[in-house]
N, CA and C atoms as an extended XYZ file, in Angstrom:
585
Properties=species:S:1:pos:R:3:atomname:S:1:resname:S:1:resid:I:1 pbc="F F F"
N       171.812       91.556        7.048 N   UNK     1
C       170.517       92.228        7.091 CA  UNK     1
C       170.325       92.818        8.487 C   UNK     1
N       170.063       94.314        8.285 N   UNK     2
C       169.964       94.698        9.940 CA  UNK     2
C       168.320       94.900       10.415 C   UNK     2
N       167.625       93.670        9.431 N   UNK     3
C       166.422       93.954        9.904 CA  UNK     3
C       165.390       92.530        9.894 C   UNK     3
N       164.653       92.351       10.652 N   UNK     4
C       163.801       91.108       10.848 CA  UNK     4
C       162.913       90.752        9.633 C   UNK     4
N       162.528       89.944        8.545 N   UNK     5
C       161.650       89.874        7.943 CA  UNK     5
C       161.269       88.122        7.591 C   UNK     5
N       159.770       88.139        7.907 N   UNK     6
C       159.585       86.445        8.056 CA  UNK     6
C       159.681       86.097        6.455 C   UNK     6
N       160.143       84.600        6.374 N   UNK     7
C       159.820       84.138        5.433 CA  UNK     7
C       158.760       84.322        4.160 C   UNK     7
N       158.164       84.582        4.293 N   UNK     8
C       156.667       84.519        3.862 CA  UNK     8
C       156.785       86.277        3.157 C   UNK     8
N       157.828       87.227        3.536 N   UNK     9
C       157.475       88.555        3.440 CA  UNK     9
C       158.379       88.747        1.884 C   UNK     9
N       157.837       90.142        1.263 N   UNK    10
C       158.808       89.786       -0.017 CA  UNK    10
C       159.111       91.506        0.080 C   UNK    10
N       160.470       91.858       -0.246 N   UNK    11
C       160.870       93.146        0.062 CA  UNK    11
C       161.823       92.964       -1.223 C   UNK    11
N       160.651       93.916       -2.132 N   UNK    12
C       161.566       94.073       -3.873 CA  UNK    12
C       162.892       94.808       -3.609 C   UNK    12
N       164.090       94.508       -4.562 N   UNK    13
C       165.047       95.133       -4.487 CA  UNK    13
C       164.998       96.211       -4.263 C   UNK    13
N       166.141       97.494       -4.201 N   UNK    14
C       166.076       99.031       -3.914 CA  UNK    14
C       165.502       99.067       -2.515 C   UNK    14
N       164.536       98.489       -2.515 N   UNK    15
C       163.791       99.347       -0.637 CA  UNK    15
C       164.833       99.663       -0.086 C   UNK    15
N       164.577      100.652        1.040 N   UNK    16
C       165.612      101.215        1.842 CA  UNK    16
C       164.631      101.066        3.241 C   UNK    16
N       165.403      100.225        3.462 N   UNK    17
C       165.047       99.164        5.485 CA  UNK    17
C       165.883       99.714        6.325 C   UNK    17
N       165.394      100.837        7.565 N   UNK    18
C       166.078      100.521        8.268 CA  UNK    18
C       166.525       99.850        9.736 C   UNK    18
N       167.753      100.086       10.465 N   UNK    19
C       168.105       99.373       11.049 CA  UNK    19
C       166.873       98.734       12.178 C   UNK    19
N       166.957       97.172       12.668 N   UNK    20
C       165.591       96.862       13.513 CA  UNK    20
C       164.345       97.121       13.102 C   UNK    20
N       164.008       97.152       12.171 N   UNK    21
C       163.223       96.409       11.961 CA  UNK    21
C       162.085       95.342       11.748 C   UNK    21
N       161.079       94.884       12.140 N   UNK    22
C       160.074       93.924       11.824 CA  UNK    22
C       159.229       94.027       10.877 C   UNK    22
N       159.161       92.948        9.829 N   UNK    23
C       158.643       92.575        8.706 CA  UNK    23
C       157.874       91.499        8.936 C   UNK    23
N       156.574       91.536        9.104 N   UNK    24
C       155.710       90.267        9.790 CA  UNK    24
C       155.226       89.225        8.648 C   UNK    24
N       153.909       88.330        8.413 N   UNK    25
C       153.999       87.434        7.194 CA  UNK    25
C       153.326       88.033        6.432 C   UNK    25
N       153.976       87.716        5.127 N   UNK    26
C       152.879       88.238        4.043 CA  UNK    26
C       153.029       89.879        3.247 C   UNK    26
N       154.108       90.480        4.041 N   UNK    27
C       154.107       91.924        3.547 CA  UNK    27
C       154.764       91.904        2.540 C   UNK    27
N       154.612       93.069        1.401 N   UNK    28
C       155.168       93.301        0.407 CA  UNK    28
C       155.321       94.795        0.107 C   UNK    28
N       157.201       94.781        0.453 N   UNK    29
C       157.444       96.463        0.347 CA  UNK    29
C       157.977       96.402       -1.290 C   UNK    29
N       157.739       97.599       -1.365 N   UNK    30
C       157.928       97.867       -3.044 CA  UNK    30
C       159.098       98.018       -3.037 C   UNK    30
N       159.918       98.457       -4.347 N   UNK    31
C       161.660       98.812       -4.469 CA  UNK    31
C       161.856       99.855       -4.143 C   UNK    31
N       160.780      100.862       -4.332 N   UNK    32
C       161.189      102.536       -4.455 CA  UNK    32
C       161.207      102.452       -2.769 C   UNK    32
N       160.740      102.056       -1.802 N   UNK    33
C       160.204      102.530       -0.855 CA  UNK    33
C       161.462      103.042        0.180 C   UNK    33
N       160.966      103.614        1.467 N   UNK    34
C       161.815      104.432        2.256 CA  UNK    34
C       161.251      104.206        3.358 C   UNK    34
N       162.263      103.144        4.555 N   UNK    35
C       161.713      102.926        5.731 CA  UNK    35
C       162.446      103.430        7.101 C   UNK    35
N       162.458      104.113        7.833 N   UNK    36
C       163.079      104.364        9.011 CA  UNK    36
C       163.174      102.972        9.962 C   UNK    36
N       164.138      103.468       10.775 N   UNK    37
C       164.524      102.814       11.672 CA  UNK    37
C       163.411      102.263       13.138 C   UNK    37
N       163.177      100.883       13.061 N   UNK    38
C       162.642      100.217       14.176 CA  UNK    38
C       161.148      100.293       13.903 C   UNK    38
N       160.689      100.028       12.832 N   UNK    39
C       159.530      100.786       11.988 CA  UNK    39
C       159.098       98.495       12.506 C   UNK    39
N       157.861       98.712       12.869 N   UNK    40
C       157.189       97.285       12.437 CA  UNK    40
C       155.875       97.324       11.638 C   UNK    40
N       156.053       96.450       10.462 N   UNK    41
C       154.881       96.531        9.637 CA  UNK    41
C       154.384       94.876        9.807 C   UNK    41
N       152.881       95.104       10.233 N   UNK    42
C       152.179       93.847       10.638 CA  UNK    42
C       152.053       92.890        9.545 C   UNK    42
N       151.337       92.232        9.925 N   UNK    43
C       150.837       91.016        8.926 CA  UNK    43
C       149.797       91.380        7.697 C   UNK    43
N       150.662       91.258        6.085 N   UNK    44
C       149.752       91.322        5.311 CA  UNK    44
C       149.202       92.971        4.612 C   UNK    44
N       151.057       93.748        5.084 N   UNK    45
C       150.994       95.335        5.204 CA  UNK    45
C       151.448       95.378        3.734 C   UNK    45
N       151.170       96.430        2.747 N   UNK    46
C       151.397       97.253        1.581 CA  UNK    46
C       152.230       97.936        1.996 C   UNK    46
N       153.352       98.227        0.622 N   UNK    47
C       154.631       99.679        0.912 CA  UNK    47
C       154.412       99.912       -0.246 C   UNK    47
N       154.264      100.554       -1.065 N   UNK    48
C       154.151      101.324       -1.938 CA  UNK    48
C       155.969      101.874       -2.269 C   UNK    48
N       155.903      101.909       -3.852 N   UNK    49
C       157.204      102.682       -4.243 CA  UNK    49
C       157.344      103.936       -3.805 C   UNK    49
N       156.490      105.106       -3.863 N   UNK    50
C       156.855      106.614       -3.547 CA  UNK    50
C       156.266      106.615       -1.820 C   UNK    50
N       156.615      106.147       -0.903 N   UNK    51
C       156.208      106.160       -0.036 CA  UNK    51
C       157.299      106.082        1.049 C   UNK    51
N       157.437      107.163        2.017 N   UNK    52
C       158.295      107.377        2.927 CA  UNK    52
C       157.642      106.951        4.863 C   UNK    52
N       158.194      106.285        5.324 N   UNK    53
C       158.017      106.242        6.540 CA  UNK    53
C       158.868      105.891        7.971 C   UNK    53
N       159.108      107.088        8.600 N   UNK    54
C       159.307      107.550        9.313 CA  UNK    54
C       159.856      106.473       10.433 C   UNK    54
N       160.847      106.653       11.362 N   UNK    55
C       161.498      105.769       12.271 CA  UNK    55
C       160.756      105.264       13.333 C   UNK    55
N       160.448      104.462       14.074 N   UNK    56
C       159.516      103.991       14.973 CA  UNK    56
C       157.743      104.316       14.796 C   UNK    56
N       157.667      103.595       13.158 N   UNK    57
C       156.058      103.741       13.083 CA  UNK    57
C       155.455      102.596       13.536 C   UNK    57
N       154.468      102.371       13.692 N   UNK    58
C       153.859      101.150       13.646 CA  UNK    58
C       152.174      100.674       13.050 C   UNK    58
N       152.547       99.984       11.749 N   UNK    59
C       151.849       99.594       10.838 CA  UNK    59
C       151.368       98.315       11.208 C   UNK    59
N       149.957       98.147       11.767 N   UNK    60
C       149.111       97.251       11.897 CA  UNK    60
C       148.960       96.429       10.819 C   UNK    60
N       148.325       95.027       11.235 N   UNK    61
C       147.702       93.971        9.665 CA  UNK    61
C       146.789       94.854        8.938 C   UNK    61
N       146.777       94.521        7.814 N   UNK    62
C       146.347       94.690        6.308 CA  UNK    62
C       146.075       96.572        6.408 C   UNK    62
N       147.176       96.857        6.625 N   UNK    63
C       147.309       98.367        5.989 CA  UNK    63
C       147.794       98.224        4.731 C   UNK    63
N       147.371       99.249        3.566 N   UNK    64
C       148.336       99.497        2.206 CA  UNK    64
C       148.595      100.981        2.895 C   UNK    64
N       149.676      101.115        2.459 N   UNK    65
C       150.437      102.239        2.430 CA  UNK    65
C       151.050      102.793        0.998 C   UNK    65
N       150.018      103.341        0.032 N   UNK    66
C       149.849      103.911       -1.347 CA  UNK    66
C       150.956      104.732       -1.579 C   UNK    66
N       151.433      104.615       -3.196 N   UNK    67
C       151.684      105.606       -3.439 CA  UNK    67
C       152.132      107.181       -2.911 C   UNK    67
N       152.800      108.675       -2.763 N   UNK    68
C       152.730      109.656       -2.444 CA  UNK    68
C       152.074      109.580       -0.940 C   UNK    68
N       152.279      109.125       -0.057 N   UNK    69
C       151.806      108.685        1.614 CA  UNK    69
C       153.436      108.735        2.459 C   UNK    69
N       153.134      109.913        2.742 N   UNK    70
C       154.624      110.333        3.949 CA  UNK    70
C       154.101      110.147        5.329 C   UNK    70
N       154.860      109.370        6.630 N   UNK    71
C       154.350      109.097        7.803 CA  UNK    71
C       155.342      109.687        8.252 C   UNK    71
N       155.398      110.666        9.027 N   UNK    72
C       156.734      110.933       10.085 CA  UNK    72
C       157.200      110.115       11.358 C   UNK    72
N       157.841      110.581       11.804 N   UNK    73
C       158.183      109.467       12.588 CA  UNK    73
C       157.140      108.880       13.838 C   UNK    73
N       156.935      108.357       14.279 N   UNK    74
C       156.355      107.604       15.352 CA  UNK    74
C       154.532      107.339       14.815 C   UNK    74
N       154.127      107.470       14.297 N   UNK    75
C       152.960      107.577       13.644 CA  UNK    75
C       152.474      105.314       13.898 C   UNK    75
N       150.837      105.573       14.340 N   UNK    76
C       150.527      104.278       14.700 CA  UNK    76
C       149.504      104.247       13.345 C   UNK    76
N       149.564      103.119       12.771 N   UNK    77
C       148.386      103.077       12.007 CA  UNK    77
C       147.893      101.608       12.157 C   UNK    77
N       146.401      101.897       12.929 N   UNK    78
C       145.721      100.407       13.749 CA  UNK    78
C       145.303       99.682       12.154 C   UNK    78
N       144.991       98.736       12.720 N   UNK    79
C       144.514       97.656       12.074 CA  UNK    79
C       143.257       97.656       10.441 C   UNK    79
N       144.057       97.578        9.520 N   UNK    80
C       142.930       97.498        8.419 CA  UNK    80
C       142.315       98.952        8.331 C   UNK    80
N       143.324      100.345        8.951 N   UNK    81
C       142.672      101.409        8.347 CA  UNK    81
C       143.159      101.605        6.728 C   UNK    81
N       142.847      102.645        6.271 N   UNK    82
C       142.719      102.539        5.188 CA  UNK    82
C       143.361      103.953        4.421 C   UNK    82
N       144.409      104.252        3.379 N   UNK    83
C       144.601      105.001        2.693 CA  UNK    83
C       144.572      105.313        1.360 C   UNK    83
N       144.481      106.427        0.661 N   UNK    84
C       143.813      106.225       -0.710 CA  UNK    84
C       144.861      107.833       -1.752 C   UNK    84
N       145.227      107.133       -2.481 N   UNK    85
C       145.774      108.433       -3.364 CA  UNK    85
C       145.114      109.372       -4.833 C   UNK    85
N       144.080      108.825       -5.029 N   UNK    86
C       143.312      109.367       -5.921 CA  UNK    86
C       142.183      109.828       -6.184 C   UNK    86
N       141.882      110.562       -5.765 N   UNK    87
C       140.515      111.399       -5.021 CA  UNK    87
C       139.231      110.807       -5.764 C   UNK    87
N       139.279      110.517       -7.554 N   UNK    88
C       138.357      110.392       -7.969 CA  UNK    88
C       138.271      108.834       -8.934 C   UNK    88
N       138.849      107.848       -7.947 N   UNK    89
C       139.540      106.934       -9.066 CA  UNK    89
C       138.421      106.130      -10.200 C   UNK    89
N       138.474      105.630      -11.539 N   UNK    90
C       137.656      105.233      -12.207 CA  UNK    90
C       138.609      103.861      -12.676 C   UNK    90
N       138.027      102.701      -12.565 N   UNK    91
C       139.318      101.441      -13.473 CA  UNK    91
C       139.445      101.895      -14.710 C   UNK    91
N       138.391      102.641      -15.569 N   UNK    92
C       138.346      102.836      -17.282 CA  UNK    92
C       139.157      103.633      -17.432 C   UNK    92
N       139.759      105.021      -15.987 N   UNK    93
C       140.640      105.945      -16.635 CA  UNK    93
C       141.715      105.753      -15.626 C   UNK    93
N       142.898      106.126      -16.369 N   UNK    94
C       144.288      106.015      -15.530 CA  UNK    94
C       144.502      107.699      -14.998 C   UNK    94
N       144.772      107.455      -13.907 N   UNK    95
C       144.913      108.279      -13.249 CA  UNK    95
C       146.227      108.576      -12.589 C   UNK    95
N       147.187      107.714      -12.547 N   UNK    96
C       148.306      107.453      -12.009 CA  UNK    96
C       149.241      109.508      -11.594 C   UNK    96
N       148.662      109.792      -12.968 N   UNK    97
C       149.650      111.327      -12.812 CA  UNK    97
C       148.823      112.125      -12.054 C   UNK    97
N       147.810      111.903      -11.543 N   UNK    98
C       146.881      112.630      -10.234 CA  UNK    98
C       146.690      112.162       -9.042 C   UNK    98
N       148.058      111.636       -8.439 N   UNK    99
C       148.086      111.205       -7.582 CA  UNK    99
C       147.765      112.313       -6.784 C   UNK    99
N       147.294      112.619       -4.838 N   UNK   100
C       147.315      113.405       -4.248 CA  UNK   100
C       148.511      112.862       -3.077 C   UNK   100
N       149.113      114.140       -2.097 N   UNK   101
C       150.039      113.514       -1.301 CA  UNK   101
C       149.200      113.555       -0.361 C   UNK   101
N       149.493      112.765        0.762 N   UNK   102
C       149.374      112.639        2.094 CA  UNK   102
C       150.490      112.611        2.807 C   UNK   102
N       150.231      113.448        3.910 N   UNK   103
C       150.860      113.691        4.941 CA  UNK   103
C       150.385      113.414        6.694 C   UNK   103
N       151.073      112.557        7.097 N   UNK   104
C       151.097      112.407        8.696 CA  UNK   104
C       152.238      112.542        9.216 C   UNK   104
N       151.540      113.564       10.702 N   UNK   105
C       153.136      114.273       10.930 CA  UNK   105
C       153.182      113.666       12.815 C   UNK   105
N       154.241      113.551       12.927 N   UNK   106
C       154.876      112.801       14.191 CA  UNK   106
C       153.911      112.676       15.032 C   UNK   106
N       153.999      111.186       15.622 N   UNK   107
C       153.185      110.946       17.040 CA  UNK   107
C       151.920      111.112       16.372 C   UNK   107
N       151.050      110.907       15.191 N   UNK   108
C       149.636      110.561       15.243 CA  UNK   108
C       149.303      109.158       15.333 C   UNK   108
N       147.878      108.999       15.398 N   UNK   109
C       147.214      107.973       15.787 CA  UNK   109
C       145.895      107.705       14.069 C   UNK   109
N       146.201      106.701       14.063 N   UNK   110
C       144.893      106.576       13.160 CA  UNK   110
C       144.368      105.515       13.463 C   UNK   110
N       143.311      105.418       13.951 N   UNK   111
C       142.495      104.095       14.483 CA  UNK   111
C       141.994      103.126       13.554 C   UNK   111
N       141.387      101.649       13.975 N   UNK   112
C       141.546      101.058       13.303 CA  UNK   112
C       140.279      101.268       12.275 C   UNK   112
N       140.230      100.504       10.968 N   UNK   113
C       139.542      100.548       10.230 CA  UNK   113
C       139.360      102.452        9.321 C   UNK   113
N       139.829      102.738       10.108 N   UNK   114
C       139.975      104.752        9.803 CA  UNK   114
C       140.158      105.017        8.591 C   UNK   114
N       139.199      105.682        7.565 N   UNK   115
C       139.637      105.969        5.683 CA  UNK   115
C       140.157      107.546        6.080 C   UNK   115
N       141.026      107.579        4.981 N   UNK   116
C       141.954      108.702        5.462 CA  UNK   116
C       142.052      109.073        3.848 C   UNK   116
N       141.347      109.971        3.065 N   UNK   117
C       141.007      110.603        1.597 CA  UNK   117
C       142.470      111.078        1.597 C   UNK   117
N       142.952      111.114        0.457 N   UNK   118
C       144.345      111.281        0.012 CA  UNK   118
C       144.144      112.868       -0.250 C   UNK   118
N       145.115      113.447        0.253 N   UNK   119
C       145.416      115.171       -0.365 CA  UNK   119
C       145.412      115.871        0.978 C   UNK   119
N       145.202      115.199        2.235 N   UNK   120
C       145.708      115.994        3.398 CA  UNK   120
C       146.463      115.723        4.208 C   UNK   120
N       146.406      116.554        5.665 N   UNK   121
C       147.531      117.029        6.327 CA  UNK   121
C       147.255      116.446        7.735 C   UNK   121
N       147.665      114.983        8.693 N   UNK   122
C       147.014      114.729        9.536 CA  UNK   122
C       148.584      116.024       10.700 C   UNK   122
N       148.112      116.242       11.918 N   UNK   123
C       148.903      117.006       12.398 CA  UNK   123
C       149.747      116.066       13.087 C   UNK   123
N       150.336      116.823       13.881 N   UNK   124
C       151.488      116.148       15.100 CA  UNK   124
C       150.623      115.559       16.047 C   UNK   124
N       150.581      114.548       16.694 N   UNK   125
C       149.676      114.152       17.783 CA  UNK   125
C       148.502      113.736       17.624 C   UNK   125
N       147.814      113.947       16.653 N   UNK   126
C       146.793      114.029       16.193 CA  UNK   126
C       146.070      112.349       16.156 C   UNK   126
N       144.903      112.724       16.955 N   UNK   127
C       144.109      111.165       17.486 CA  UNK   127
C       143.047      110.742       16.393 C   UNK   127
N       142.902      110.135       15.556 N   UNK   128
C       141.843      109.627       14.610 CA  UNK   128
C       141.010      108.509       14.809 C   UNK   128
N       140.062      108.577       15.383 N   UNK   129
C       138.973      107.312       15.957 CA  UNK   129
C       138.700      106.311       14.552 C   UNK   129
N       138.686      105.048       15.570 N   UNK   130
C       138.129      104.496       14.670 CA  UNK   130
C       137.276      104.426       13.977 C   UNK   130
N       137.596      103.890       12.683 N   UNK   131
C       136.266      103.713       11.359 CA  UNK   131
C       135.814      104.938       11.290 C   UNK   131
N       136.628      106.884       11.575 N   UNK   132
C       136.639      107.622       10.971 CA  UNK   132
C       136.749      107.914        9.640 C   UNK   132
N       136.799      108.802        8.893 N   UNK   133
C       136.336      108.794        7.129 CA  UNK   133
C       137.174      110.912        7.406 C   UNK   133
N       138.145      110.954        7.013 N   UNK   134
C       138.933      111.834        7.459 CA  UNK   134
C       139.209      112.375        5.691 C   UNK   134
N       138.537      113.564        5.837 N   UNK   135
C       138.334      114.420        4.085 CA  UNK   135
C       138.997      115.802        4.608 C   UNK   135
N       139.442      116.027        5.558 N   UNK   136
C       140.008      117.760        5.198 CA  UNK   136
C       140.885      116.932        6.387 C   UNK   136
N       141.901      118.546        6.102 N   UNK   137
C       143.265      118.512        7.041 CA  UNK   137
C       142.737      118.202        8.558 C   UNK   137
N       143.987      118.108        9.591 N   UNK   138
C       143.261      117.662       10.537 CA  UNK   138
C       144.620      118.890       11.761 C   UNK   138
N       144.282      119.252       12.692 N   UNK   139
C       145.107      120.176       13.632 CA  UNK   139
C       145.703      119.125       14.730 C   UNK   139
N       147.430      119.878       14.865 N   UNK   140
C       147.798      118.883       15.565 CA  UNK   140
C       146.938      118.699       16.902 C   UNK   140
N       147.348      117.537       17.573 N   UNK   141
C       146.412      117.309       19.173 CA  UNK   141
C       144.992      117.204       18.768 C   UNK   141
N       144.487      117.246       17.378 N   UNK   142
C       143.269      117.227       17.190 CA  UNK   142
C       142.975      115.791       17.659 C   UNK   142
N       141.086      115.428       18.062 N   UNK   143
C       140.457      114.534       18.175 CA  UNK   143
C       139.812      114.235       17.192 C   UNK   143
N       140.000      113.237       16.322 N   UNK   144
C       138.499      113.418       15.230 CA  UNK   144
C       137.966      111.728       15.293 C   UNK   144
N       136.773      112.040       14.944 N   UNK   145
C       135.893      111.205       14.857 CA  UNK   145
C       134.598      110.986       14.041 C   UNK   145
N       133.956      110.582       13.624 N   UNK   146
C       132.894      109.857       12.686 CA  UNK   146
C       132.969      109.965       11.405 C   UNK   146
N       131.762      110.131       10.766 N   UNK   147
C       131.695      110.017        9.373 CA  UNK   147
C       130.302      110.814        8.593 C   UNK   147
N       131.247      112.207        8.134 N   UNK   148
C       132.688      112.258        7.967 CA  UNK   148
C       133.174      112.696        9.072 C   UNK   148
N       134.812      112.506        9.326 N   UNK   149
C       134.866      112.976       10.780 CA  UNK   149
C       135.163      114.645       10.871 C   UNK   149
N       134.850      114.568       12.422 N   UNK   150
C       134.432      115.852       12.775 CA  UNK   150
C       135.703      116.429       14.490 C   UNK   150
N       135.865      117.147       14.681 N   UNK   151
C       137.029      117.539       16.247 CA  UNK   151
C       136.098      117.288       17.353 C   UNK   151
N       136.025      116.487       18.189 N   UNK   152
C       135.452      116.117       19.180 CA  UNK   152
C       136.093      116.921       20.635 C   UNK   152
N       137.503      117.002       20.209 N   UNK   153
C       138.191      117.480       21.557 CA  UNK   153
C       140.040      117.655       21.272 C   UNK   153
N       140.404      117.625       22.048 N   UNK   154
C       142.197      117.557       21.769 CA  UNK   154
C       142.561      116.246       23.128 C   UNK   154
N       143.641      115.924       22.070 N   UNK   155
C       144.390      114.542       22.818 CA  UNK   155
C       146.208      115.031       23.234 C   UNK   155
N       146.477      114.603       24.241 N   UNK   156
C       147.989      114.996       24.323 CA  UNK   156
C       148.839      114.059       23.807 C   UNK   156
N       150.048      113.920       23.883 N   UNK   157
C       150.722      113.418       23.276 CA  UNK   157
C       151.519      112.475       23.635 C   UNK   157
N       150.799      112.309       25.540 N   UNK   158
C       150.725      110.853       25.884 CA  UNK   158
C       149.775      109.932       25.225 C   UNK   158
N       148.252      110.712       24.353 N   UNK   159
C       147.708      109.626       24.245 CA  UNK   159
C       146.605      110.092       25.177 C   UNK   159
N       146.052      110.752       25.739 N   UNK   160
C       144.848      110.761       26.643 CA  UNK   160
C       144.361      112.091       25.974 C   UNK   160
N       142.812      111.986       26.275 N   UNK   161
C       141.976      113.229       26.025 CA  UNK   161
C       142.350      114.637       27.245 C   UNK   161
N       142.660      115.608       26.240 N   UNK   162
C       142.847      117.023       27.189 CA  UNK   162
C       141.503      117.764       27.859 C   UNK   162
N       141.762      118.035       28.956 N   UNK   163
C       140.391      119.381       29.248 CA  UNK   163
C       140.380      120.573       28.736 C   UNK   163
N       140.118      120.563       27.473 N   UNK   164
C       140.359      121.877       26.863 CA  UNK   164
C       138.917      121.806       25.987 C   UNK   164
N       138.573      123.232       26.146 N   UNK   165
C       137.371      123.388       24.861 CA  UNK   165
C       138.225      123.331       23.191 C   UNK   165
N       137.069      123.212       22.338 N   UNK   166
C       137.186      122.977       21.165 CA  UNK   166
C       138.048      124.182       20.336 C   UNK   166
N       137.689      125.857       21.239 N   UNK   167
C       138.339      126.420       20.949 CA  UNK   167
C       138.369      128.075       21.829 C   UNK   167
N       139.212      128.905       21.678 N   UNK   168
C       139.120      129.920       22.619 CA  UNK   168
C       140.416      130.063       23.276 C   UNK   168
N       140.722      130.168       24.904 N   UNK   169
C       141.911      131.073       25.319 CA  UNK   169
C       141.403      129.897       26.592 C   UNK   169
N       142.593      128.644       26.673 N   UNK   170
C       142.592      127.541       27.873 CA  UNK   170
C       144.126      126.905       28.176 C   UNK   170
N       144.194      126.767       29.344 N   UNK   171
C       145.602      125.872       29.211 CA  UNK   171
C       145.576      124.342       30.312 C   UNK   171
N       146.017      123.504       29.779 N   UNK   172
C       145.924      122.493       30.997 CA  UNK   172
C       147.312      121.599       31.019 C   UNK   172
N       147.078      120.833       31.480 N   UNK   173
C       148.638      119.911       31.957 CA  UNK   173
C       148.651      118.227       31.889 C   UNK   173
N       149.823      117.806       31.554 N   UNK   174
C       149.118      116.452       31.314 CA  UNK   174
C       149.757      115.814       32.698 C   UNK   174
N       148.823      115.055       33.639 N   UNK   175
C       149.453      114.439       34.726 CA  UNK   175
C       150.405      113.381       34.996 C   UNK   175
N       150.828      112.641       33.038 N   UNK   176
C       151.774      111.637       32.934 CA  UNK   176
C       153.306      112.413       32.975 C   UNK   176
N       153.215      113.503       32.370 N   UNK   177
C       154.226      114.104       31.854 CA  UNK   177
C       154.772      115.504       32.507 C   UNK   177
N       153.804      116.130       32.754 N   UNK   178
C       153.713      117.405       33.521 CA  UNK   178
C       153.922      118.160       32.145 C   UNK   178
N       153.674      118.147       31.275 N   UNK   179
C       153.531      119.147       29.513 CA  UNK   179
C       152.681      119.799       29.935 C   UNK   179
N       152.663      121.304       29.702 N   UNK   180
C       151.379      122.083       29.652 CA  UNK   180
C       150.703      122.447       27.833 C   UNK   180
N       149.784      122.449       28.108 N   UNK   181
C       149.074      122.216       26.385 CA  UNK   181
C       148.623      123.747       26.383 C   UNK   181
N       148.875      124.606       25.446 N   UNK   182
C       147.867      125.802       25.112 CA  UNK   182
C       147.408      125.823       24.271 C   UNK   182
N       145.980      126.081       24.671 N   UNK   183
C       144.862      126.570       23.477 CA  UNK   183
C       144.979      127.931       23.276 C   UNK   183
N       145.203      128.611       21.668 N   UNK   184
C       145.163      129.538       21.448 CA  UNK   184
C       143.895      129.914       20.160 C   UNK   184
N       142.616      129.949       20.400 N   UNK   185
C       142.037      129.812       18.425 CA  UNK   185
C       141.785      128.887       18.576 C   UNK   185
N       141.703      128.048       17.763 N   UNK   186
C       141.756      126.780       17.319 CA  UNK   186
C       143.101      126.221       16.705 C   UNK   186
N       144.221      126.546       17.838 N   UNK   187
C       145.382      125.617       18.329 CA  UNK   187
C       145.922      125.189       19.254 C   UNK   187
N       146.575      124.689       19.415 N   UNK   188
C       147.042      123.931       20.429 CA  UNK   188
C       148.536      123.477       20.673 C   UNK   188
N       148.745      123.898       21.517 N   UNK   189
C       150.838      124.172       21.295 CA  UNK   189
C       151.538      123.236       22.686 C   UNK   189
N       152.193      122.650       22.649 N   UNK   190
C       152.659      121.647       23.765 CA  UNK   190
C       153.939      122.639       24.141 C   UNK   190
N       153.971      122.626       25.110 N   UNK   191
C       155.122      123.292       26.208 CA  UNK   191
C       155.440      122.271       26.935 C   UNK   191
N       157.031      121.571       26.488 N   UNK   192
C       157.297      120.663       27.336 CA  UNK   192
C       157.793      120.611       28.892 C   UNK   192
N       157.588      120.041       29.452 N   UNK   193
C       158.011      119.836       30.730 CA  UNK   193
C       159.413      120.060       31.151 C   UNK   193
N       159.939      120.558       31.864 N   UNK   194
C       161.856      121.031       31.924 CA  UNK   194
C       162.167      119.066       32.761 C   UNK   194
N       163.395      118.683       32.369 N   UNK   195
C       163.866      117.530       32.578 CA  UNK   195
C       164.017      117.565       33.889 C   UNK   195
């Protein structure tokens, strides 16, 4: 086994684990599932069968990770946030063939307790405050926050809030990294730093 999983954890046949690994107590990955490399899923985490995630994520206690839910790689998901694949679910009707996908794309953040409505697009970098309630797509480097949440600002991709307006013609720099960030519209484009 090239990967850590406690006693207590149950990983149905088929899953695909990869190498390094942590499997903390209590988790239960499905068979279908698809895990990258050095990925740790906390205590008491959901994997879902159609569910892909990405190499160095990190899955906090009591996340489910549903159904049609793609994480790219490096993606944090804090503690007890929350994901959902069926926009309108009822117990009396099955819904299973209306699933919606979700997508999170490299290096986001979803804070803890954070509901994240199934059928969108979180970006690259992209910072999600806690106990946010996240219903439309979200722009990479975006900031979002409340409920429902809303762009507060842009975050870089160390992880810190940028000096940039919400939107218009700005550029700034991050002082961990020396990255320069451009605002173009309402985007935001990372220009990395030369080695």
């Amino acid at each position: 086994m090239s990967y850590q999983a406690h006693p207590s954890a149950i990983v149905d046949e088929g899953a695909e684990i990869g190498e390094g690994c942590r499997i903390w107590h209590f988790v239960h990955v499905c068979g279908g599932a698809r895990i990258g490399k050095s990925v740790s899923l906390g205590q008491n985490v959901f994997v879902g069968n159609r569910v892909v995630i990405g190499d160095r994520c990190k899955i906090q206690n009591n996340v489910s990770v549903y159904d049609n839910v793609t994480l790219e790689e490096g993606v944090f998901c804090g503690p007890s946030m929350v994901f959902t694949n069926v926009y309108n679910p009822r117990s009396l009707i099955e819904r299973k063939s209306e699933y919606r996908d979700t997508l999170v794309k490299s290096g986001a953040t979803l804070g803890a307790n954070c509901t994240i409505v199934c059928g969108v697009t979180i970006g690259s970098f992209a910072f999600v405050g806690a106990g946010a309630v996240v219903q439309r797509d979200v722009a990479d480097f975006a900031l979002m926050v409340g409920v429902p949440a809303r762009q507060i600002g842009w975050m870089s991709a160390y992880g810190e809030r940028l000096s940039l307006p919400l939107s218009g013609e700005a550029e700034t720099a991050c002082p961990h990294t020396g990255d320069r960030y451009v605002l173009s519209g309402n985007c935001v484009t990372r220009v990395e730093a030369c080695e």
